[in-house]
N, C-alpha and C positions, 0 to 999 in steps of 0.2 A: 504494500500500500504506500501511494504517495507521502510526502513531508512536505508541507507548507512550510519553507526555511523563516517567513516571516510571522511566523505562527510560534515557533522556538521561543520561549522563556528560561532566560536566568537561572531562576530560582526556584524552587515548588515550596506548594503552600506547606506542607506536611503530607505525611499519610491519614494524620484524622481528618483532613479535609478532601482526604479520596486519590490526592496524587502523587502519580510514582515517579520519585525521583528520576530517574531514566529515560525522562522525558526530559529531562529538564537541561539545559548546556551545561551548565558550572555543577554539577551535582554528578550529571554522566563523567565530565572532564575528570572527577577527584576519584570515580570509581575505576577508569580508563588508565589515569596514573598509575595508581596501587597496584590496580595486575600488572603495570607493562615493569613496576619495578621488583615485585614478587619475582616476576619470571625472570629476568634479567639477573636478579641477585643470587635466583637459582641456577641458572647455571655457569654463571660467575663461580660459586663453588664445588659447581662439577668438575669446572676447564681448569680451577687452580691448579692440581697437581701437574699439570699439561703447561704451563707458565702460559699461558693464554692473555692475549690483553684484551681488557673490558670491552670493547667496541664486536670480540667475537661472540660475546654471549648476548649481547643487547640486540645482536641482528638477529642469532638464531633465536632470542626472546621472540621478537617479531614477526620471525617466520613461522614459530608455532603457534601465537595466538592468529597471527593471520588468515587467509583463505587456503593454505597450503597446509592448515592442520587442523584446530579446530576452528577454523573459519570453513572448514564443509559441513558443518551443522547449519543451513540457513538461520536458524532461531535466533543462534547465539550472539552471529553477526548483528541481524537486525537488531535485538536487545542491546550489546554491547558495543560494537562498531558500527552503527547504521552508517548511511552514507553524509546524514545530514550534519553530523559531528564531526567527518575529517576536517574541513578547511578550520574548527577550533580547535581539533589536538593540533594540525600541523600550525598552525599562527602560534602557540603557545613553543611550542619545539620550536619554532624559527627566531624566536627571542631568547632562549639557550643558546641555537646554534650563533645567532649572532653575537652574542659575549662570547660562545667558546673561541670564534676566528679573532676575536678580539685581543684572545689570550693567547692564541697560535703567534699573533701578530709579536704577541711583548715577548716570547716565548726566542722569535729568531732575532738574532742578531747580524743585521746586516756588516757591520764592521766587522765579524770575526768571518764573515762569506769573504770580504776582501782579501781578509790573510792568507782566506789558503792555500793559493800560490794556485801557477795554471795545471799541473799534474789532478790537481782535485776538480777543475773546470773542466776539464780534459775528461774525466772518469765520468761525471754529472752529464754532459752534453752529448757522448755516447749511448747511457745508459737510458736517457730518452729517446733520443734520437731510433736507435734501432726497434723499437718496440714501438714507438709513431708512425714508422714509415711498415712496420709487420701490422699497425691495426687499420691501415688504410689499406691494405690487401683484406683484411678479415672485412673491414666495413662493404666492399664489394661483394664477397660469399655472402652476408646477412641480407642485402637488400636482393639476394636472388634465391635465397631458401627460405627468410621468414618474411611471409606473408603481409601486408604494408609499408615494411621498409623502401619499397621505391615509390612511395609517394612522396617522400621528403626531400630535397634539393641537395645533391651530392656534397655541395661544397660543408655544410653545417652537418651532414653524416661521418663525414670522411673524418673532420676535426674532433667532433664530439667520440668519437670510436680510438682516433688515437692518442687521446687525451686518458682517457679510462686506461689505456691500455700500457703507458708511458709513466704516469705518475706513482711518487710513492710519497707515503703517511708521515708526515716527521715527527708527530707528537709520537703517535706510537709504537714509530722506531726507536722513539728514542728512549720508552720505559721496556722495552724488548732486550736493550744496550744492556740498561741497568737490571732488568731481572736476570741475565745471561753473564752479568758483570765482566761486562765487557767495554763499558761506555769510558773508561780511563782506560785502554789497552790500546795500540796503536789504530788496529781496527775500524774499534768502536769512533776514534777521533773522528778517522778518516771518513767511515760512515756518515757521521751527524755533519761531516762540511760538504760531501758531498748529495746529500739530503733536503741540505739548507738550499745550494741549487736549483735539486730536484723543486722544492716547492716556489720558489720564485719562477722560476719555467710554467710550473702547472696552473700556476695565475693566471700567468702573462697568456697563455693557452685558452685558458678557461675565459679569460674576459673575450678573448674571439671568439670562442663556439656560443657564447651566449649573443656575442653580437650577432653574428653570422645565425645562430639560433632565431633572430627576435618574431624575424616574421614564418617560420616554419610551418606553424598552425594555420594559418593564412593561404598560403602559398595554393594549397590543393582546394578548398573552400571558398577563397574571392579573390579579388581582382589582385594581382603580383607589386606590391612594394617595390621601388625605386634601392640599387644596389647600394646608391650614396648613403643609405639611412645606416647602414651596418659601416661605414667609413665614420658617416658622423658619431656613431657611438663610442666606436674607437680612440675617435680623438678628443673626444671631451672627458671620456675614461681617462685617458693620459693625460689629458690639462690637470684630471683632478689630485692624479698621483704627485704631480709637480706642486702643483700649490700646496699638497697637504706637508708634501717634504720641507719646500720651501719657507712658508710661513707659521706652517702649523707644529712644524719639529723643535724652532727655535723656541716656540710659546711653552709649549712641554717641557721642553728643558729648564727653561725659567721654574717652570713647577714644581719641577722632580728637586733643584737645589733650593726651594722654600722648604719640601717637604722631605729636607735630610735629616739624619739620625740624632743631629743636635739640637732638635724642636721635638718638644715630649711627646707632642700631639699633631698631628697633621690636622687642616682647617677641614671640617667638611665641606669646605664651598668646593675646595681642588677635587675631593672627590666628586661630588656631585655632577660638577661639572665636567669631567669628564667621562661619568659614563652617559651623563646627557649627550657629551660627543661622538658616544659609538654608533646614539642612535640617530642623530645627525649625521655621521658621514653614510649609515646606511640607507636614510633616506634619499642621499644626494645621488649616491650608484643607482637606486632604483630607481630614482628621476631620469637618470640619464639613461635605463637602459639595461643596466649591469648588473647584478644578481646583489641585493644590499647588505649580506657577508660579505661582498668584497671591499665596500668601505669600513668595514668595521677592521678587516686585516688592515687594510694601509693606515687608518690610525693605530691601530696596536704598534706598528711597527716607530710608529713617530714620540712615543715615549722610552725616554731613555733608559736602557738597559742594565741591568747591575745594580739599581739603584734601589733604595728606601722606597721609594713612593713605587715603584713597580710593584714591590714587593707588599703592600697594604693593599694597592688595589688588589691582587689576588687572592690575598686573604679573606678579602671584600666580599666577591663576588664568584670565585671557585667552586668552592663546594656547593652552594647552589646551583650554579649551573652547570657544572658536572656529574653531580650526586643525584639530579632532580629534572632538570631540565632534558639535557642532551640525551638521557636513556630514551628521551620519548621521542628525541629524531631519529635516532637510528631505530628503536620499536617503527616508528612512523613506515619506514622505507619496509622494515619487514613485513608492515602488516600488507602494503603493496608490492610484496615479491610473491605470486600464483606458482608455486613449482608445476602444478598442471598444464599452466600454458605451456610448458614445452612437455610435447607431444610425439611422437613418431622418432624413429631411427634419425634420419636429419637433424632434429631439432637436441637430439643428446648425442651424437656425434660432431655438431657445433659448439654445444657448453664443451666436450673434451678438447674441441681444435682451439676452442678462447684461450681453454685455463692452459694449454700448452704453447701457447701462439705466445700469453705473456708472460709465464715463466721462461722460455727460452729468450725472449725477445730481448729479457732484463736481464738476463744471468749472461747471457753471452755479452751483450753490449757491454756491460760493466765489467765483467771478467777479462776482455781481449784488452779493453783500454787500459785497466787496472797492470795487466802483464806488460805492456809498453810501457808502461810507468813503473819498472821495474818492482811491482811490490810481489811477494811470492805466490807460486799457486795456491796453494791455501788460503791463505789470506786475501786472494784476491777472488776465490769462486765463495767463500764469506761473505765477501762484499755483497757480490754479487742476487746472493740469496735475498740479503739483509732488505736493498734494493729492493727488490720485488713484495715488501711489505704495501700491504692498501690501506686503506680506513676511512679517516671522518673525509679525507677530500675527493678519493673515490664516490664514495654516498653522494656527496654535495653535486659533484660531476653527474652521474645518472638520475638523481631528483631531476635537476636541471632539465636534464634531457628529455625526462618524462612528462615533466611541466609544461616545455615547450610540445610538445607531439613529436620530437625527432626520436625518441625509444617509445617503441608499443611495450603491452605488458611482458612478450614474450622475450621481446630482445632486455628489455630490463631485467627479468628474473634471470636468464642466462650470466647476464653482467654481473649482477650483484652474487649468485653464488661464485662465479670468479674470483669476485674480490674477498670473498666469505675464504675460501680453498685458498688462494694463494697467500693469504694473513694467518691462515692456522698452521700452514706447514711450515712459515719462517723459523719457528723456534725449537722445532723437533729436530730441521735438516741442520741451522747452525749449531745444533748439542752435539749431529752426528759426524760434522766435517771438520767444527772447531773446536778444539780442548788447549788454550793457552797453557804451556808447559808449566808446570810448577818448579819451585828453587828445585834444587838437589838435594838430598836430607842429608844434615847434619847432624852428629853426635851432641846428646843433650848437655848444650854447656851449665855451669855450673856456678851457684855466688861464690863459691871459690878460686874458680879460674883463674882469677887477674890476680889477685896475691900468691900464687903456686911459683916456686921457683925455677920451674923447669919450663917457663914457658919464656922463652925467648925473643918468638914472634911481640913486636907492639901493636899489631892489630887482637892479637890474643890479650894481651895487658887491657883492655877495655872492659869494663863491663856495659855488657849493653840490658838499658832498660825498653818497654814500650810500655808508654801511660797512655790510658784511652781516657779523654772525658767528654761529655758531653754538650756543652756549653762553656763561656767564661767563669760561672758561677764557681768549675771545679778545678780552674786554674792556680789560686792561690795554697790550697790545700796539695795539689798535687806539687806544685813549686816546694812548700815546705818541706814535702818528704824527701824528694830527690837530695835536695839542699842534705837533708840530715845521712842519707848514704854517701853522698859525693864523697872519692878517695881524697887524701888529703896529703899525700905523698908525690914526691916529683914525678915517681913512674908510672902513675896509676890516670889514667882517664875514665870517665862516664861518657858514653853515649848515650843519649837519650832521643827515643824516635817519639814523638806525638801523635797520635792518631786522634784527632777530631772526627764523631762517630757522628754521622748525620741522616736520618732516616731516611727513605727513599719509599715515597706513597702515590697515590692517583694522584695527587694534586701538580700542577703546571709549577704550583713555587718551588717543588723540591729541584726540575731540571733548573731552574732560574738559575737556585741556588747552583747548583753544581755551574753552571756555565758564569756563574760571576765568580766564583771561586778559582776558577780554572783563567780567566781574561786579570783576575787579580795577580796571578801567577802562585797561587797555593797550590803546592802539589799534592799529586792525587799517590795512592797506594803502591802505583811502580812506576813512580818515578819523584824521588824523595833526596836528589841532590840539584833541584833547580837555584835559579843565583837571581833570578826576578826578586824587585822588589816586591814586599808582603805587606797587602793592604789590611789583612783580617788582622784582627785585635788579637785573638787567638795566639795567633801563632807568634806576631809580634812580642804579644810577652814573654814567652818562650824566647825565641833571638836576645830581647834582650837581659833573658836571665843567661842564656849560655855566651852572652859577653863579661858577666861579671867572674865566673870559677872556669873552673876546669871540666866544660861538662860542654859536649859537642851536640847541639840540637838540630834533630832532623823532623820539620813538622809535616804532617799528611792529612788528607782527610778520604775517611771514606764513607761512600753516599752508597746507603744497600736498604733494601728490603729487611725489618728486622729478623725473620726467620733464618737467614741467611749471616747477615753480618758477623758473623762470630767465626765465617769463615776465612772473611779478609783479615780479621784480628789475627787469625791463629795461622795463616798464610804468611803474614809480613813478620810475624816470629820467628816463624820456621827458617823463610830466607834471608832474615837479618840474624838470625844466629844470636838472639837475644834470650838472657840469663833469666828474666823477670819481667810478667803482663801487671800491669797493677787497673784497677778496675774502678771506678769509683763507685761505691753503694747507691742503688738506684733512689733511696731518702737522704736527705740532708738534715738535719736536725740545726739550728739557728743556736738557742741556750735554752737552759732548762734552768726553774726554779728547786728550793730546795724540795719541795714536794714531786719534785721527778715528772714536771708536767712540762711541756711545751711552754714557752712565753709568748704568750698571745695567741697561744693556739695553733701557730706559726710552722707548717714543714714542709719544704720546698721535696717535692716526688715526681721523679719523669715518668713514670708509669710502670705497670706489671712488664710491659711489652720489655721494656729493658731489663727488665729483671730476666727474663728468659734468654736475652743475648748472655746475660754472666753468666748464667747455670751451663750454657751449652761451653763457653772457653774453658770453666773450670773443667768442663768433659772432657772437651777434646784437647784440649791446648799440650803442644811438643815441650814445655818448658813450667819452672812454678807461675804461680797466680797468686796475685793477692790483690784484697778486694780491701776497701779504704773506704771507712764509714764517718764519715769526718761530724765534729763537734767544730764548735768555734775555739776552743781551747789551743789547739794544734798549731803552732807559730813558725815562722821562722828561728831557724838557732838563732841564738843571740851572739854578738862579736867575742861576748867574754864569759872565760868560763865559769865565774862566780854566778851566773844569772841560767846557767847553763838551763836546755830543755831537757826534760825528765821523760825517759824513755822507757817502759817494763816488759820485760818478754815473760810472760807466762808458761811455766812447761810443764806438761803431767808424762810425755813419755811420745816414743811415733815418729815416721821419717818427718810429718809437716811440722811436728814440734821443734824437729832438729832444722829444720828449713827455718825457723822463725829466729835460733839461736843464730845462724850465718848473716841473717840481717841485721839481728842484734850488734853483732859482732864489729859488722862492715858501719853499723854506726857510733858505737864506742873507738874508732878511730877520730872518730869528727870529735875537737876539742872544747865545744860549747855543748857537747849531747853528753848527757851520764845517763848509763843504760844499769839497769837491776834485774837481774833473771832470780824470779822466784820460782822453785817448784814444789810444787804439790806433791803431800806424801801424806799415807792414810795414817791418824791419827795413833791406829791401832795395828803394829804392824803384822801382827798375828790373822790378821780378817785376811789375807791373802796368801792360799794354800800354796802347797810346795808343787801340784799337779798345774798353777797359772803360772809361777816361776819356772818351771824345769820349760812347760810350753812357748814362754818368752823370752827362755835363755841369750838369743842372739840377739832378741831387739832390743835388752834392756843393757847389751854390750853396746850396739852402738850407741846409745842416750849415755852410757857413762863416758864412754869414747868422746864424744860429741860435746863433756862437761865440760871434761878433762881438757880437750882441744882450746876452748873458750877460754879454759882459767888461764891457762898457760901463755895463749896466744894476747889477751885484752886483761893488762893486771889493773887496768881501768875500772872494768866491772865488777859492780857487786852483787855478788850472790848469796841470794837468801833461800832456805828451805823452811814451809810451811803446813806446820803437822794440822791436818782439817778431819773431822768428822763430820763436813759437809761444806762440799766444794763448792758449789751455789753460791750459799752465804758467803762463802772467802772471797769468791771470783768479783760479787756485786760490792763487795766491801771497798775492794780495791778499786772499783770504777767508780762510788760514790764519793771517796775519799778529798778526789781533786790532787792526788799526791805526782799522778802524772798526766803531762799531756797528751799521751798517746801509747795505748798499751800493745804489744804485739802477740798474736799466739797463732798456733797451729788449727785447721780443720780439724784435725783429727784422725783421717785416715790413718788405718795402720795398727791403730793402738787396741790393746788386746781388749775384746766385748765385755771379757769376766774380772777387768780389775774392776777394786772397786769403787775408786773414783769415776772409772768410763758406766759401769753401770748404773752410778748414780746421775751421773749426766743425762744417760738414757730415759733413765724415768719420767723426764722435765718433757712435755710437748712442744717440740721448735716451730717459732713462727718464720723463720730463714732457715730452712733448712741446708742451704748451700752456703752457709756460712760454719756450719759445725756449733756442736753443743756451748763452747764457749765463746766463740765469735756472735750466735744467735743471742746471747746471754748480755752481751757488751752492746748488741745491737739493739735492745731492746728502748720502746721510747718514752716505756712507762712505769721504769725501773730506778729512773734518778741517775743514772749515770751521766757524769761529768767527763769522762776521759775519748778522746778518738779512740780508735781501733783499727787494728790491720790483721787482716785474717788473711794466712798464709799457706796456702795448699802447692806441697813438694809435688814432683811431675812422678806419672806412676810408673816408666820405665825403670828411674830410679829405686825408687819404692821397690816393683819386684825383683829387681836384682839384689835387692839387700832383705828380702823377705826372708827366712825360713824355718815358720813353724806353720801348722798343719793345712791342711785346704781347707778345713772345716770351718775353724779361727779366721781363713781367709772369707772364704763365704760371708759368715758370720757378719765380718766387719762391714763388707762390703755391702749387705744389705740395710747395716745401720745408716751408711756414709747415705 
């Protein structure tokens, strides 16, 4: 049954007044959303383990609520997609898609396209080229096997076909890069500059088939439009890209240094006003002719990069229109892709000659140019794959063409599953062609290393740390510890590698971030001897702490996916050959009053998510870990050693206890630090039979070895032994006390199940359990503890080469740890 479109209301009165919402525009629109992001979020979590980028599952959302799935139920359609409701989902998606090109637009940086020299123009102009000139061959076979295709005037056919067939996706190459962690690898560089090409090509492209497009609908229906009219569009397209460069880039500029990081607050008028601008320049395209995404990209492009104010607006306007919006363009395209319409042996031996026409088209073009430009075969048939990624500018290319009447339904659904296939296999084939070598392995160095006499080498004389933190917030704390190991001796140096850990999410500001990090010249995870000056504040204080001692800083950052990240940690370990990860506690605590509470309630928490990156390093990581749960107490040494900082190692027995003794150690050299090793010993020494002694004969040799070494080597330190009938109380004693600034102890691994201090610890339910019984104890926020803490888990290759009492004990412990 018909729809009177002018009969459509808003709103409905209610159901006790008889009406069903689903009649109604804004009431169907909120019920239309919810499914298209149900489905969309569903198989977002199917494609996860597949590393899939979002844009595959929000199409295939679209294609099964559309006519290709349960859009074969007439009912359903009628009820939930009638016909009278597309032009409101699609106008609503078209105000998403117009912010999201907006944010493609802040997204590229036209000055780093300049840098990258003609080898990368060279790879980019093939890599279209050949797959343009193969889909004006394919645009011929269509208009002779599907069915209306030559009604449409060759010239807007031929464009619009190798336009689809030529282009690749840069946003979601470039989260591809980063889930593949590949996007700092030479590759990956290479990639995103010749990408950055790719998509200025596909504009430039795209504003002619739309011109050449306008009157297409026309053409077979009435009287034939004047050829000058697609020149005129052209060229006032171009006036407009000039002017907005010209007068419109400098005005933004002005804006972006108003709304720099030394103003608390950005004015809301600059924002307002420009994103009143996006929809201003897209009006002016659409005036002219030109699809009004395309003015919203060349203003994105005309705010300047790198900056503050980029970076707000995204925060702005992002998640909205990515999280909410844009599912519903691409739901929109799927719910108008019919997989029915193609029909017959021709019409699916066509979708197999597209999906092969443009993966060969793109893989060879960019491969052959890539091998003249001497990069290797692998890396260049990489590229190549990489290249042949599609997404949101694909979509926007076939809307287009469907809008104008130059794609029927059949040649659309053909297209779009192309672009569907050739976006899902990018990430399976570069897993299977590319595996960037890893270091070489190294034997697990040692906090001993550098003071061993028999090491010769001065690259062995180093000890190398990696501090990961997350923020500036965990710079000073991490500065103070180093500071309190730093050798202190003429032969001994610190190297110290920084890793700045920065999450990598659907959002457009994490690549921002990563690309102003990289134009600032912050180096990334391999490659951590650049000489650029360093804008980040980060890193900066680093430089200039390792101007003031003897302590060589190398700062990184790496930008990952959290589930992942703990591989580039535990990576740049392995190939720096470093002794010690130090981690910072995912909570900060600020001060606490004497009642052991928060002051002002106050605790700075980067989330669970990070808490799951530490637990997977302490897993897997080739070398110790210690994790630093910092209090405000924790200082810099001080110059003299009357004022000296108060250091405590804690030790009840275990390789990680004797890990915690070596750093002890390595800081009771430092002449402002006085270090105190107390250990723990049960009250009663008779409570611990001769069958837990005879079973821990060897490891309670090393713990005495490991005293003895200490007393011997540091006549600095004082040791204390403390007889406990309950180690709890002792542990909190000494954190409440305020006697040090920062206490050190072992995890625990290792240490026998059935002493009876380890069993009494067991008893206590850990709220950190990757902290260990005593570190969870010290960690605690509602305990009163005044002291930092550094919880220190020895590496377990170590550990089992020094193990040997029973499997059982091993078991045992193993399932406490």
């Amino acid at each position: 049954m018909g729809v009177n479109i002018t009969s459509i209301k808003t709103s409905s009165n209610g159901i006790w007044e008889g009406d069903n919402p689903l009649n109604f525009a804004f009431s169907l629109l909120i019920v239309q959303t919810i499914l298209i992001l149900v489905v969309s979020r569903f198989f977002t979590f199917l494609l996860k383990p597949l590393r899939q980028p979002k844009v595959v599952a929000e199409i295939l959302g679209g294609i099964i609520l559309g006519p290709s799935a349960f859009g074969r139920n007439q009912d359903y359609m009628h009820r939930i997609f009638p016909k009278w409701s597309t032009p409101i989902l699609e106008s609503v998606a078209s105000i998403g898609l117009l912010f999201y090109l907006f944010l493609v637009g802040l997204e590229l940086d036209i000055s780093s396209i300049r840098r990258s020299g003609r080898s990368t123009f060279s790879i980019a102009a093939a890599g279209v080229s050949l797959p343009f000139i193969l889909g004006i061959g394919i645009a011929f076979l269509f208009r002779k096997v599907v069915d209306g295709a030559d009604k449409v005037g060759y010239a807007q056919y031929l464009v619009f076909m190798g336009v689809a067939l030529s282009i690749t996706a840069f946003p979601v190459l470039a989260r591809i890069l980063a889930e593949l962690k590949l996007l700092t690898t030479r590759v990956g560089e290479t990639a995103m500059a010749v990408a950055a090409f790719n998509d200025i090509a596909a504009w430039m492209l795209l504003a002619v088939a739309i011109a050449l497009a306008g009157d297409a609908a026309e053409n077979h229906n009435g009287p034939h439009k004047s050829p000058l009219i697609s020149l005129w569009v052209l060229l006032t397209g171009a006036s407009f890209v000039v002017f907005m460069m010209v007068f419109i880039r400098p005005v933004m500029e002005f804006v972006g240094r108003k709304c720099s990081p030394e103003h608390d607050t950005i004015d809301e008028v600059y924002i307002c006003s420009t994103l009143a601008g996006v929809m201003v320049a897209g009006f002016v395209t659409d005036f002219i002719g030109i699809h009004a995404i395309f003015g919203a990209f060349v203003f994105g492009l005309t705010i300047p990069k790198g900056g503050y104010f980029a970076e707000r607006l995204m925060e702005r306007i992002e998640d909205f229109v990515s999280g909410l919006l844009l599912p519903l363009y691409f739901a929109s395209s799927g719910l108008k892709t019919d997989v029915a319409k193609i029909h017959g042996a021709n019409a699916w031996g066509l979708l197999v000659l597209v999906i092969s026409t443009a993966c060969v088209g793109k893989i060879l073009g960019t491969f052959s140019a890539a091998m003249l430009c001497k990069i290797p075969a692998r890396e260049s048939l990489t590229l190549g794959v990489l290249m042949n990624t599609k997404g949101l500018v694909e979509l926007i290319v076939l809307n287009i063409g469907k809008e104008k009447k130059v794609l029927n339904d059949e040649a659309f659904a053909i297209l779009v599953l192309m672009a569907l296939f050739t976006t899902f296999i990018t990430t399976p084939t570069v897993m299977a062609i590319y595996k960037p070598a890893r270091g070489s392995f190294f034997p697990h160095p040692s906090l001993k290393l550098p003071v061993s006499q028999n090491n010769h080498n001065e690259d062995d004389q180093q000890l190398r740390i990696l501090a990961c933190l997350h923020g500036p917030a965990n710079v000073p704390s991490i500065i103070n510890l180093v500071e309190s190991i730093r050798p202190t001796n003429a032969k001994s140096r610190l190297k110290l590698y920084i890793m700045h850990l920065v999450e990598l999410t659907e959002r457009s500001s994490s690549i921002v971030k990563l690309q102003r990090l990289q134009k600032n010249g912050l180096p990334f995870i391999n490659r951590l001897c650049r000489s650029r000056q360093l804008n980040d504040g980060v890193a900066m204080a680093f430089r200039a702490y390792g101007q003031m001692g003897r302590v060589s800083v190398r700062p990184a950052t790496a930008v990952s996916a959290l589930p992942t990240m703990h591989q580039d940690i535990c990576h740049v370990a392995e190939n720096k050959r470093v002794a010690l990860i130090i981690l910072p506690f995912h909570k900060h605590w600020r001060k606490t009053n004497g009642d052991g509470e928060n002051e002002n309630g106050f605790e700075y928490n980067v989330g669970q998510g990070w808490r799951g990156v530490h637990q997977r390093v302490l897993k897997e990581a080739g070398c110790a870990v210690a994790v630093l749960v910092n209090r405000e107490p924790l200082k810099t040494p001080p110059p003299t050693p009357e004022a000296a900082q108060r250091v405590c190692v804690m030790f009840i027995g275990g390789p990680d206890d004797r890990e915690a003794l070596e750093l002890g150690g390595r800081m009771a050299e430092h002449p402002a630090v006085k270090v105190t090793v107390i250990r723990f010993v049960p009250k009663d020494k008779g409570m611990e039979t001769a069958a837990i002694i005879a079973k821990t004969m060897k490891e309670k040799e090393l713990d005495e070895e490991a005293l003895a070494w200490l007393k011997k080597q540091w006549k600095n330190v004082e040791y204390k032994e403390k007889a406990t009938s309950n180690i709890v109380e002792g542990v909190l004693g000494i954190g409440r006390s305020g006697d040090f600034e920062l206490i050190i102890v072992g995890k625990g691994k290792g240490r026998c199940p059935s002493s009876t201090l380890v069993a009494e610890l067991a008893d206590r339910q850990p709220e950190h359990a990757e902290l260990g019984p005593l570190g969870d104890l010290l960690a605690s926020p509602d305990q009163g503890i005044v002291s930092s803490a550094l919880v220190i888990q020895q590496h377990d290759l170590v550990h089992l080469s020094k193990m040997s009492y029973s499997s059982e004990i091993d078991k045992t412990a193993a399932h406490m740890v």
